[in-house]
N, C-alpha and C positions, 0 to 999 in steps of 0.2 A: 495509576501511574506506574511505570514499570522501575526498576532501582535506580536506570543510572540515569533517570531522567526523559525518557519518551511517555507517552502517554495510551493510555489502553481507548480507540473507539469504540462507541457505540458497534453496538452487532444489528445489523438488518437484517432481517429472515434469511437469505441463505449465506453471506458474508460476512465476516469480523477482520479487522482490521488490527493490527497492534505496532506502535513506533516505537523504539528502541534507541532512544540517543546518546551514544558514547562519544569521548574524541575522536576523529577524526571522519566517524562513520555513523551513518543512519541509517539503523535497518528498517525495513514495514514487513512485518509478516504477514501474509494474505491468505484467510482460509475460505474454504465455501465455495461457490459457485461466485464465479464472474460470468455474468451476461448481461441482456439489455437494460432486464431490469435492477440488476446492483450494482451497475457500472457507472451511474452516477453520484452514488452514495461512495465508490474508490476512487474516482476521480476526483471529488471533491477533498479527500482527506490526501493524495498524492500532490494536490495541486496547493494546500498547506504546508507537507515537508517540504516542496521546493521552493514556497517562499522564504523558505528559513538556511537559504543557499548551502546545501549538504556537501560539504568536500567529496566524502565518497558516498553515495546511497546503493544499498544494497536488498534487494526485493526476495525477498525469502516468502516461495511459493512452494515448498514443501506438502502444504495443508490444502492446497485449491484442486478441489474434484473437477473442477471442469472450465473450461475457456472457451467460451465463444470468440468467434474471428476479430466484432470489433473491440474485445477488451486485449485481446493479442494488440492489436495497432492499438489502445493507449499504453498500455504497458510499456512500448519501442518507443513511441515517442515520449515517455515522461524518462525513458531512459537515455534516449538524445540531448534532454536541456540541459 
């Protein structure tokens, strides 16, 4: 669990995930490879911070070596809701 209240996910072989929840703002840090195959493993933990209606979510991708096209369109659209 991270200090001020987010929570550290599981790591899948090429992705880790981490939430960061302060007031006003929800970070996810995204490391590793996004593609076919860990893109349901980050969509499933993105589609948990926004059931918890994040005022401002903020996607810190710093750490992600790589992106495939269709984790680009979830990424936009989990930025849209």
């Amino acid at each position: 669990m991270c200090s001020s209240g987010g929570f550290r996910a599981e790591r899948v072989e090429r992705v880790e995930v981490d939430v960061d929840v302060a007031p006003g703002t929800t970070t996810v840090f995204i490391s590793g490879e996004l593609d076919l195959v860990t893109m349901p493993f980050l969509s499933e933990h993105l589609a948990l911070v926004l059931k918890a209606k994040p005022r401002r979510l903020v996607l810190d991708m710093a750490r992600t070596d790589f992106l495939d096209c269709g984790s680009a369109r979830m990424i936009i659209a989990t930025g849209r809701s």
